[in-house]
N, C-alpha and C positions, 0 to 999 in steps of 0.2 A: 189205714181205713179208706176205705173207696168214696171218690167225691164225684160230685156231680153228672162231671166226663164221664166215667166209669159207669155208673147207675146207665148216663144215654146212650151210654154204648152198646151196654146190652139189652137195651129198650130195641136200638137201633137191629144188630146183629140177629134176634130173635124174628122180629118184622120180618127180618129178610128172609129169615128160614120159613117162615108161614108160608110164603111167596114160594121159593125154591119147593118145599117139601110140598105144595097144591099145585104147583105149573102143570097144563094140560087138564087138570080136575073141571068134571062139571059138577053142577050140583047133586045130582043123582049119585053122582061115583062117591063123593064125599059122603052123601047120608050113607051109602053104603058099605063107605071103610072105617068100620072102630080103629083101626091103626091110624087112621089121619085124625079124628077127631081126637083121639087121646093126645096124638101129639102135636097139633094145633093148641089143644086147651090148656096142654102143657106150655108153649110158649108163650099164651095168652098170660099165663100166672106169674112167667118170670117178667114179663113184660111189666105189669100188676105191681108186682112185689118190687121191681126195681122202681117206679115210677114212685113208690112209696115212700121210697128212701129221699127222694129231690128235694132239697132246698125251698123253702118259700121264695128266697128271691128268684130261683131259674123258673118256679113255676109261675109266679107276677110277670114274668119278664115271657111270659110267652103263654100268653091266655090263646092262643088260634089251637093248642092241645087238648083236648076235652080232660084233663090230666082228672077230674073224679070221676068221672065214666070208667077209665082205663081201671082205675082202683077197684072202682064197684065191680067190675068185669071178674078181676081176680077173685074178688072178695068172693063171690058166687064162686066160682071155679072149687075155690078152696072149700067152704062151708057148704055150701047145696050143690056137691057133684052129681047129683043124682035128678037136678031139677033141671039141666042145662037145657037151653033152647036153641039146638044143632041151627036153626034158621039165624039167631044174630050172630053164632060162631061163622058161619056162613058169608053173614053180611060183613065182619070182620076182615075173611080171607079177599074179598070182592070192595069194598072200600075202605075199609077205615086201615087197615095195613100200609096200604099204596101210602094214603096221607099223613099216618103217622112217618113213614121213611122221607118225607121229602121234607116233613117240618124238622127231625131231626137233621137229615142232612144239612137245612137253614142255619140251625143253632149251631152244628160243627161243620164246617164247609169244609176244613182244610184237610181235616181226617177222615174224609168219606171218599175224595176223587181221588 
């Protein structure tokens, strides 16, 4: 059964792909490619869904992660695909990605460098 590590990892891993899979991307290019929103939203949900699984204590133990945002983000993703608002998937690829990787890289330092 996968613990904590595991869930951050691919919290972590995902994040990064968001980053990798939009490098170069402007805003415009992205409204304009269903291939990167699908697979943004995609990694928004595994990101969601792992964040799900975390422990109360790893999530007390580290309130600077907006960790019900992250939830609710999926929750949308999964339930109201149809309602998405490409502007905070957007805002996602532009900051909350960047700081979701550096607080995980905090929580696991030794596994990340």
């Amino acid at each position: 059964m996968p613990d904590d590590k595991s869930y951050l990892f691919d919290m972590l891993n995902a994040a990064r792909k968001i980053k990798q899979f939009t490098e170069g991307m402007t805003r415009d290019d992205f409204m304009k490619s269903e291939l990167h929103q699908n697979a943004v939203a995609r990694l928004i949900q595994v990101i969601g869904e792992a964040a799900r699984q975390i422990s109360e204590t790893t999530l007390d133990a580290n309130p600077q992660i907006e960790w019900s945002k992250i939830i609710g983000m999926r929750n949308l993703i999964v339930h109201r695909y149809f309602n998405i608002d490409l502007n905070i998937v957007w805002e996602v690829i532009e900051i909350h990605a960047d700081q979701l990787i550096q607080d995980i890289e905090r929580i696991l330092p030794s596994e990340t460098e």
